[in-house]
C-alpha positions as CSV (number, residue, x, y, z in Angstrom):
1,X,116.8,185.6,-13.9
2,X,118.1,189.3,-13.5
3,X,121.8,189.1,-14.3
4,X,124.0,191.2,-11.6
5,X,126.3,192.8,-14.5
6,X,122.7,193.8,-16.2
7,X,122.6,196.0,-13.0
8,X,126.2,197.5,-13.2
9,X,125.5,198.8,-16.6
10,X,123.3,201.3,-14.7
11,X,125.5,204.3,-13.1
12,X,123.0,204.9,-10.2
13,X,124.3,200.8,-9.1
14,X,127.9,200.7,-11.1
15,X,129.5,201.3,-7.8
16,X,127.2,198.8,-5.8
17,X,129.3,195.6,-4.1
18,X,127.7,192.3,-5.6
19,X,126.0,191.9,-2.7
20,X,124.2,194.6,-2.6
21,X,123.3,194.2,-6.2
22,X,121.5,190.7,-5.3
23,X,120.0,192.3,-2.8
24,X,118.4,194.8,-5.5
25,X,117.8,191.6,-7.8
26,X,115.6,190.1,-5.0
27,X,113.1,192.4,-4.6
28,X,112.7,193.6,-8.0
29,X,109.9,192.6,-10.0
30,X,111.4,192.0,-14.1
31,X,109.1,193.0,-16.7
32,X,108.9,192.7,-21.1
33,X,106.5,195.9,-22.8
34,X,106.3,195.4,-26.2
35,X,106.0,198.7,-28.8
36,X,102.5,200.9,-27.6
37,X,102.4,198.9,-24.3
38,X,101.9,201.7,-21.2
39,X,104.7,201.1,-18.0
40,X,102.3,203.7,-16.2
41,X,99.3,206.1,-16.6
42,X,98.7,209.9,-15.9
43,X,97.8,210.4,-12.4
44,X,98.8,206.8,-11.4
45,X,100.0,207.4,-7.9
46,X,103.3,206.8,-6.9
47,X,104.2,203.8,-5.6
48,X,106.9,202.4,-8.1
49,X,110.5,202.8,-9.1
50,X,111.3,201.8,-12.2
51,X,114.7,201.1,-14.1
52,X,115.2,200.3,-17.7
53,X,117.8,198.2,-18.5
54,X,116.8,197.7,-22.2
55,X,114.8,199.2,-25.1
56,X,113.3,203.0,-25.0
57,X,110.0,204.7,-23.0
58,X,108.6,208.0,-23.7
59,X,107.1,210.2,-21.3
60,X,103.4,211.7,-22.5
61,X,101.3,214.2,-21.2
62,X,97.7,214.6,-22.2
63,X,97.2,218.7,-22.7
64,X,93.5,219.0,-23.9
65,X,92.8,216.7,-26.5
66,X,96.5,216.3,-27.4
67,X,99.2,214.5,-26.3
68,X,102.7,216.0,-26.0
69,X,106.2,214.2,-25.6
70,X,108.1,215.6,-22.1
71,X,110.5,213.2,-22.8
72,X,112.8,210.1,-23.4
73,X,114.4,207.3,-21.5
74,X,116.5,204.7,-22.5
75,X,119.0,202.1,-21.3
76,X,120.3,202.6,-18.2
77,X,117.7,205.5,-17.1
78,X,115.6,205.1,-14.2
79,X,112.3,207.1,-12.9
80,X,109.5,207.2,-10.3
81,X,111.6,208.2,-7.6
82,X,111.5,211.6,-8.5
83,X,107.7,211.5,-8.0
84,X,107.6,209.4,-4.6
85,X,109.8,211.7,-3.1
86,X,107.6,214.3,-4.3
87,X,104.5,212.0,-3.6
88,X,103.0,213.3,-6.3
89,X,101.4,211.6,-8.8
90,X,102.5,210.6,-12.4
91,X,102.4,214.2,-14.5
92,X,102.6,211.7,-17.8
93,X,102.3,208.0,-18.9
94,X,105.1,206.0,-20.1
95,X,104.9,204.1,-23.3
96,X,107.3,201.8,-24.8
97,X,108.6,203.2,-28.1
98,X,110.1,199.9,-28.8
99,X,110.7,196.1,-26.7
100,X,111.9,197.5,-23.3
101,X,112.9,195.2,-20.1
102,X,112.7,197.3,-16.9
103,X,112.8,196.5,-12.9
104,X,110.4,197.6,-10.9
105,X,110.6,198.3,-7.1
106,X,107.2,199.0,-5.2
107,X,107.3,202.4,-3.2
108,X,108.1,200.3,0.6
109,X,111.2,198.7,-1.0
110,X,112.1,201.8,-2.5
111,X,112.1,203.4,0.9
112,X,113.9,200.3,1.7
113,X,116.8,200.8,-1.0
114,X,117.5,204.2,0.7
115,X,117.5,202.9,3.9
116,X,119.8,199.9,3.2
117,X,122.0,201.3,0.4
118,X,122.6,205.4,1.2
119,X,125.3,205.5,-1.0
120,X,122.7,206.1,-4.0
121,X,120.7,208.6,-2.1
122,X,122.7,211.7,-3.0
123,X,122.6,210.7,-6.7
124,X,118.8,210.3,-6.5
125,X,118.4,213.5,-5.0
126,X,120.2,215.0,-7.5
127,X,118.6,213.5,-10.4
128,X,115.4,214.5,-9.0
129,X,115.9,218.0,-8.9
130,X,117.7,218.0,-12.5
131,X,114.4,216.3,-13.7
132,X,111.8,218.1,-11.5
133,X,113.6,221.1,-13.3
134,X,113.1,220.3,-16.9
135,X,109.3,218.4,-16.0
136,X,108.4,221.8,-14.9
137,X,110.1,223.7,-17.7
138,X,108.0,221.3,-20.0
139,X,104.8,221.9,-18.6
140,X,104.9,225.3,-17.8
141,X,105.7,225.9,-21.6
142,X,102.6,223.2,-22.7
143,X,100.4,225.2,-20.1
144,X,101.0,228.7,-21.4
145,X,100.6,227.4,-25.0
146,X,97.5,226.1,-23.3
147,X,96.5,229.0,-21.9
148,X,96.9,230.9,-24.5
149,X,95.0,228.5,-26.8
150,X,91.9,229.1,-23.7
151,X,92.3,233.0,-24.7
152,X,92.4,232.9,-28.3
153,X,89.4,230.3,-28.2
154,X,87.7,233.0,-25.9
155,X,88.5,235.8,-28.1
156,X,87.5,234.4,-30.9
157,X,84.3,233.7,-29.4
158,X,83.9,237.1,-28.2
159,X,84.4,238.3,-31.8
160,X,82.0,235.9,-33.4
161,X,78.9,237.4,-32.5
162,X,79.8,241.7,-33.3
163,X,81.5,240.1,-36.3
164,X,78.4,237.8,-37.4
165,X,76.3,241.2,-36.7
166,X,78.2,243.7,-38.7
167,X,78.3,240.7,-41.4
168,X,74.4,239.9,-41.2
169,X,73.9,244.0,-40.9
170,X,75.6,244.5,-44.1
171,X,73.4,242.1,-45.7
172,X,70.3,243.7,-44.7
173,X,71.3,246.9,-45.3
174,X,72.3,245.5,-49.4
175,X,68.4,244.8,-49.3
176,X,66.9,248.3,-47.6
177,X,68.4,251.1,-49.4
178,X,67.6,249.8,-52.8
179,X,64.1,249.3,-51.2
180,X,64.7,252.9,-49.3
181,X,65.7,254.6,-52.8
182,X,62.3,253.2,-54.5
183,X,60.3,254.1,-52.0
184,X,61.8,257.7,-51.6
185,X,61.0,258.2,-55.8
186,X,57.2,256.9,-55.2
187,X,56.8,259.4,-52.2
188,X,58.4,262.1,-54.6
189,X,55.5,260.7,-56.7
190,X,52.9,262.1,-54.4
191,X,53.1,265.8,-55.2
192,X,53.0,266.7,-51.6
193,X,53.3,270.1,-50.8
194,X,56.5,271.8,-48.8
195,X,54.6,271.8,-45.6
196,X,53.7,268.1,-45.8
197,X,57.2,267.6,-46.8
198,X,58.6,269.3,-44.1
199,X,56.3,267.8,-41.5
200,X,57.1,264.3,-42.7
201,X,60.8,264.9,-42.4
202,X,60.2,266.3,-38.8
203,X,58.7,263.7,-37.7
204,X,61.1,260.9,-39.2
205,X,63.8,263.1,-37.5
206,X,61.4,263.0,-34.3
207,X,61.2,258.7,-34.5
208,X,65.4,258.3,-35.2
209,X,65.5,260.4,-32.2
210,X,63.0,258.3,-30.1
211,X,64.9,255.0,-31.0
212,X,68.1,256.2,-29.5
213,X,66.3,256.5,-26.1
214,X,64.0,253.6,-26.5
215,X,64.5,251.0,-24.5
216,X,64.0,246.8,-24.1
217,X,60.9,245.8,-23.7
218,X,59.4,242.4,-22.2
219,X,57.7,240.6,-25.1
220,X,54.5,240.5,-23.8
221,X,54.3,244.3,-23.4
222,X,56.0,244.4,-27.4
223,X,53.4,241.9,-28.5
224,X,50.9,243.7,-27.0
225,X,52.0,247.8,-28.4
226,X,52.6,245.8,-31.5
227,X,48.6,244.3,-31.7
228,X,47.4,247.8,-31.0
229,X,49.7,249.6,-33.7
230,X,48.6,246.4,-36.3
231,X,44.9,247.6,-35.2
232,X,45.4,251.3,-36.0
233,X,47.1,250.1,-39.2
234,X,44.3,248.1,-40.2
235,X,41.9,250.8,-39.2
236,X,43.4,253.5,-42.0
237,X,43.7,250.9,-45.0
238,X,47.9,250.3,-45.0
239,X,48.7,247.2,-46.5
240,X,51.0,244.6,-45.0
241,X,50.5,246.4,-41.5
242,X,52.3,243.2,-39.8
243,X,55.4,243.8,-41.7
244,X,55.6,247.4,-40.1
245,X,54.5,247.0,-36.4
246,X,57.7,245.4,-35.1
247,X,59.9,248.7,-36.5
248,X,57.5,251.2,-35.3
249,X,57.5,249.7,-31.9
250,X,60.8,249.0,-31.8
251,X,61.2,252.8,-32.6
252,X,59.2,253.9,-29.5
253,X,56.6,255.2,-32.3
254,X,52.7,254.7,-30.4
255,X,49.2,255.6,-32.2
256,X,49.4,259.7,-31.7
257,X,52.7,259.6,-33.4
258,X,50.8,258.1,-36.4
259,X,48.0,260.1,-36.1
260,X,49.6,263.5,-36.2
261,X,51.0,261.8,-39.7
262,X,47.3,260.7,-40.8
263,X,46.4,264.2,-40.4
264,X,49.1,265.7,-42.2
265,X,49.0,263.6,-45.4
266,X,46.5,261.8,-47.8
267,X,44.6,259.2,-46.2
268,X,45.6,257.4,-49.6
269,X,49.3,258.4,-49.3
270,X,50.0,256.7,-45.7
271,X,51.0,253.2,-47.4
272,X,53.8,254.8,-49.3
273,X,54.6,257.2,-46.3
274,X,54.7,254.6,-43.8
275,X,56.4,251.8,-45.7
276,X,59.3,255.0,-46.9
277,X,59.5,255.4,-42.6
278,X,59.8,251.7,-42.2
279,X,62.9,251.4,-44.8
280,X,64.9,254.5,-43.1
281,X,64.1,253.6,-39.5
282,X,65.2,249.6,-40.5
283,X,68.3,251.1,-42.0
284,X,69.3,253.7,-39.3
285,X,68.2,250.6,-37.0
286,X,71.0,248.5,-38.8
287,X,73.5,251.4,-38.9
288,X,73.3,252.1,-35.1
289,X,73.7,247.8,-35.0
290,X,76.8,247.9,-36.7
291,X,78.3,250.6,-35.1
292,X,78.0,248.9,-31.9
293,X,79.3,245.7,-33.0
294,X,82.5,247.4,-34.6
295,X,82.8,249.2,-31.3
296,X,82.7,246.3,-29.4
297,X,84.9,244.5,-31.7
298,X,87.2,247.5,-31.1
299,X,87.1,247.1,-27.4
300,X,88.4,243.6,-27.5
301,X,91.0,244.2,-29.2
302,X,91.9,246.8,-26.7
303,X,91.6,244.5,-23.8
304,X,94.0,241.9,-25.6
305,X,96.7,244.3,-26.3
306,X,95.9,245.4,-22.7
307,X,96.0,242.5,-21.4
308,X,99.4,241.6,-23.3
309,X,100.6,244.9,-22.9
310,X,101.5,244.7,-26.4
311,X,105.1,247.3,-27.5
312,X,105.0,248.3,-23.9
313,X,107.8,248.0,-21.9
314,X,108.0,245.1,-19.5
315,X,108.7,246.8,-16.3
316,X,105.7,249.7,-16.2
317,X,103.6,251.4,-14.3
318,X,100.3,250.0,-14.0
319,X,96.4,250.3,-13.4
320,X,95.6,246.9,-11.4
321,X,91.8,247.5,-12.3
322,X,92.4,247.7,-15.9
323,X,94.4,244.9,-15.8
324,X,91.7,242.7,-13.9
325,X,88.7,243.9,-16.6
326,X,90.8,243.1,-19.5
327,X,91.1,239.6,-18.2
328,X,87.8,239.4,-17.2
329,X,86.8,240.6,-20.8
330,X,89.0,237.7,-22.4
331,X,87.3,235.2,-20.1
332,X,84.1,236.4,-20.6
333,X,82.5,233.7,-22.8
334,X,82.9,231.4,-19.9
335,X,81.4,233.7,-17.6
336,X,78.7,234.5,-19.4
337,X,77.3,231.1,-19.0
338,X,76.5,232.2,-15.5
339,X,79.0,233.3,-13.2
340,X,78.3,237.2,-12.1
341,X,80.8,239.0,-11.2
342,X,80.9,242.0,-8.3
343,X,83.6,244.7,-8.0
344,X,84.5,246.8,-5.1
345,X,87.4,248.7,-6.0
346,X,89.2,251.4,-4.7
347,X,89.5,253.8,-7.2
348,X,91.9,255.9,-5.3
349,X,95.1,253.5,-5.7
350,X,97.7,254.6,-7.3
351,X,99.4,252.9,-10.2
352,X,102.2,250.1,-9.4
353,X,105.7,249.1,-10.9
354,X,105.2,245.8,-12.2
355,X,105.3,243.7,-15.1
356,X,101.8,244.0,-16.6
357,X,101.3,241.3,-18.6
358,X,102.6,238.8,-16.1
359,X,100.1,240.2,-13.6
360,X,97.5,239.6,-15.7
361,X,98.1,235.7,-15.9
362,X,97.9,235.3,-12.1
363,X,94.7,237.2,-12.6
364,X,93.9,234.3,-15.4
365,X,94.5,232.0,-13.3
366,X,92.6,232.7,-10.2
367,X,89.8,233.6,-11.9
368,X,89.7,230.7,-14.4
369,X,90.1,228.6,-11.1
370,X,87.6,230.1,-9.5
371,X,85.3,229.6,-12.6
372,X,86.1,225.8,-12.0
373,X,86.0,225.4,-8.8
374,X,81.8,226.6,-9.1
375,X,81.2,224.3,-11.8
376,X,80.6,227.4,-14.2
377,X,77.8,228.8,-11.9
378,X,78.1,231.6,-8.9
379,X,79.7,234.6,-8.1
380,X,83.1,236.0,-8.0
381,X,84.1,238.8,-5.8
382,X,86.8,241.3,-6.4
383,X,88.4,243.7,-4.0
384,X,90.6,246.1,-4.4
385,X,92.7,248.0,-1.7
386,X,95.3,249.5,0.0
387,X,96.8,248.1,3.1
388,X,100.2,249.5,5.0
389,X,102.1,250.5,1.9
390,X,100.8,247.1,-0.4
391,X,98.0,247.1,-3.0
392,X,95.7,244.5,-2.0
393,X,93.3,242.3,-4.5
394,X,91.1,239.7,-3.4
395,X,89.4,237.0,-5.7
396,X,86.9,235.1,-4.1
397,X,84.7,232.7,-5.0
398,X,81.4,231.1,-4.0
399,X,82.1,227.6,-4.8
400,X,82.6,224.0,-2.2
401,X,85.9,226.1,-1.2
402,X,89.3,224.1,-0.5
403,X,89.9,221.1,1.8
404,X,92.5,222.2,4.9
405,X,94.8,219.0,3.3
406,X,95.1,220.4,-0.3
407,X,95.1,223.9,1.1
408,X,98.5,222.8,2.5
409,X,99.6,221.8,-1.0
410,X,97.8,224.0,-3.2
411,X,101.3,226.1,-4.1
412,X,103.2,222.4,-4.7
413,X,104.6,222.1,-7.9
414,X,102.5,219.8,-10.5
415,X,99.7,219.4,-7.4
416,X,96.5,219.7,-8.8
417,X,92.7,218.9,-8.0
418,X,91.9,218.3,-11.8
419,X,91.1,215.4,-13.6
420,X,93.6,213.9,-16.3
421,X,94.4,216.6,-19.1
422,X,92.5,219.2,-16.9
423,X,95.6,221.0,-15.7
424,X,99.4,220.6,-15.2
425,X,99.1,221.8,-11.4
426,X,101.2,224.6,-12.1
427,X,98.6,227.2,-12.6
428,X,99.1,228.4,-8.6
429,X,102.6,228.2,-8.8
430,X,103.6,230.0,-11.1
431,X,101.3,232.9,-9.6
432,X,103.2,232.3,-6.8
433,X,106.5,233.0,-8.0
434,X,105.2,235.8,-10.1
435,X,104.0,237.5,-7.3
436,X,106.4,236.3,-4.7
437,X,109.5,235.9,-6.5
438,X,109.1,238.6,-9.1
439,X,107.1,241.3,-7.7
440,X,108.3,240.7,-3.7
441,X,104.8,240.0,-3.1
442,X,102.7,238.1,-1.2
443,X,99.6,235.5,-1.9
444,X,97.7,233.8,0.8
445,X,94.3,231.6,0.8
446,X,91.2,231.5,2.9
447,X,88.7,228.9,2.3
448,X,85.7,228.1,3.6
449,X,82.1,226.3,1.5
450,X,80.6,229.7,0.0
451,X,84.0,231.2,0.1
452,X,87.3,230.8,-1.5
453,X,89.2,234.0,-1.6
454,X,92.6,234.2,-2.6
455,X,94.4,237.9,-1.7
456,X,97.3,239.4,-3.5
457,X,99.6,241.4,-1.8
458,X,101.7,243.7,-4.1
459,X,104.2,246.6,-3.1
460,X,104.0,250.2,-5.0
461,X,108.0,249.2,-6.4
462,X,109.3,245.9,-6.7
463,X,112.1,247.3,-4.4
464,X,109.9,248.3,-1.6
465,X,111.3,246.4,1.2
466,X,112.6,246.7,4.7
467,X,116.0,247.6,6.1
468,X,116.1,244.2,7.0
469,X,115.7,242.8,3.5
470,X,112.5,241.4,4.6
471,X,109.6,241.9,2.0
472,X,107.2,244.6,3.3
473,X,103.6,242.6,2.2
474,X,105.1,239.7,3.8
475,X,105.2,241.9,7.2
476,X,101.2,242.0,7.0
477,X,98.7,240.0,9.5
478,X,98.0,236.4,8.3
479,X,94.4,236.5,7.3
């Protein structure tokens, strides 16, 4: 039996009349959780209001693989209304921490309770927006940890392979020019004369050159130029012909490049000549490897302190397009598993006043969304250009594209498409506000299946708006 006085120890019902507090009592529905026990789950929908008249329940939220504590309610707290007013459903799960006693009210009676007794309406309302306030501030800090756990998981990936080339180049390279520097001493050996010499070192020169402009080639056709150079090999008496083919080939090198060296040289000389051209072509091979990688390695770490805009200014002028590649170069492990990506930019737009790296997570997010939305496999669009006096940028997609319902919604608050611990549903939201609320911009949606496109409106100034106050991007055409 709930106990009216139980009731008056909460302040949303302290000022109740007795009879309006039996009228509570009727309808609720009393409950015992013991320590661990779960009041509700993460994306439960909501249909309950819940008061907790004893005991303590903490508010979870699954982020990833982790769970993080929003917060803490004890005696005389009360929740769910906040969410059916929102009709949203349950951003966390509610666990007892220790034995709690709570009333429940199913989401009609609820309706009822503010129908019957308005006298706690305001207070509701008010509670609501205080806790909608701090929910929000929560998971908009446990999604840009988030996020930026999803870019320093991407960079690192990015990094891995240059690095593990450079690494695995160094290696080989410990190995060649011991072998290069034996080699070199046996050619010495030879008692060539200067014009052999000379002809030799030409036409290493001539082979370095040829691998710089040498391209891929399909493995049959390498297979095949490599049988043929194994065949000349094997024709002339070099030992260990198979070990050389691959490098020759590689190195653009064909059968009249080695028989202008068989002509120049000793027949019996060509296993020390060739295997001494093998050792400095595998080397300058690696070399050229290496530099790539630590160029590469280079230009990711120029996209993230572009993308960041790392000991720049907040407030700056910026180059959208440079802003979109850098995100699109911290993302690109999870495009690379086979999303392509096509550009049509307009080069001629001129920088923008804006706050850079803030841009650059509403790029994140549409893109990373669009990613999702294909299941990891399509195409993304991007457009840039100029309309009236805004910069326009369009991300589109070629995924199932967005239900007219949820397009409606897509800008809520904590609404989200995702499964549990997918997303906080703030993603969109806070794009809005950054380009909305921050920049006076505007963001609009068109969807359709094959076509999601989402287009960013963004003045030249942050200031740039009519005589009227009225946001000049905002004065566009609806698409």
């Amino acid at each position: 039996m709930i106990e009216i006085r139980a009731l008056r120890q909460v302040s949303l019902f302290s000022k109740l009349t007795d009879e309006q507090l039996h009228w509570l009592t009727e309808r609720a529905i009393e409950t015992w959780l013991e320590p661990g026990e779960f009041l509700n789950l993460e994306g439960d929908p909501p249909d309950k209001f819940y008061v907790l008249l004893e005991g303590e329940i903490r508010l979870i939220k699954k982020v990833s693989n982790a769970e993080k504590h929003i917060m803490t309610f004890g005696p005389g707290t009360f929740t769910g209304h906040e969410l059916i007013l929102l009709d949203s459903p349950y951003l966390g799960s509610g666990r007892a921490f220790s034995q709690s006693h709570v009333l429940i009210w199913d989401n009609t009676t609820f309706w009822e309770i503010l129908a019957t007794i308005p006298s706690i309406t305001r207070d509701l309302l008010m509670i609501t927006a205080q806790r909608v306030e701090i929910l929000e501030s929560t998971s908009r800090h446990h999604q840009k940890l988030a996020a930026l756990g999803t870019l320093a998981a991407g960079l690192a990936h990015e990094l891995n392979n240059p690095a593990a080339a450079v690494s695995r180049g160094m290696k080989q390279l410990q190995q060649v020019f011991p072998q290069l520097l034996s080699l070199a001493l046996k050619l010495n050996q030879l008692q060539l004369t200067k014009a052999q010499l000379e002809l030799l070192d030409q036409m290493l020169h001539e082979a370095i050159e040829r691998t710089k402009t040498s391209s891929y080639l399909d493995p049959l056709i390498q297979s095949d130029k490599e049988d043929e150079i194994l065949s000349w090999l094997d024709m002339y008496g070099v030992i260990d012909g198979w070990k050389l083919a691959h490098t020759l080939v590689s190195a653009g090198i064909d059968t009249q490049w080695l028989e202008t060296v068989a002509q120049n040289v000793p027949i019996e000389s060509l296993d020390r000549v060739f295997s001494w051209i093998d050792a400095t072509l595998t080397g300058v091979g690696l070399l050229d490897e290496i530099e790539h990688s630590t160029q590469r390695i280079s230009a990711l770490v120029k996209s993230i302190k572009e993308y960041s805009y790392m000991d720049q200014a907040p407030m700056q002028e910026v180059d959208i397009h440079q802003g979109i590649e850098s995100t699109l170069t911290i993302l690109g492990h999870k495009l690379n598993s086979g999303v392509t990506v096509s550009r049509q930019y307009d080069r001629h737009l001129p920088r923008i006043w804006a706050y850079g790296s803030e841009l650059n997570q509403v790029w994140t997010n549409l893109i990373d969304n669009a990613i999702d939305a294909m299941a990891g496999k399509g195409e993304i669009r991007i457009r840039t250009a100029q309309e009236n006096n805004c910069v326009l940028v369009e991300i589109a997609d070629s995924g199932p594209g967005i239900s007219p319902e949820i397009k409606e919604r897509i800008f809520e608050p904590f609404f989200t498409t995702k499964g549990v611990g997918e997303g906080t549903g703030l993603g969109l939201v806070i794009s809005y506000r950054i380009v909305v609320e921050k920049h006076q911009g505007d963001i609009r949606i068109f969807s359709k299946p094959g076509n999601t496109c989402f287009q960013v409106y963004l003045p030249f100034t942050p200031s740039q708006i009519t005589s009227k106050g009225e946001n000049v991007c905002a004065q566009l055409v609806p698409i």
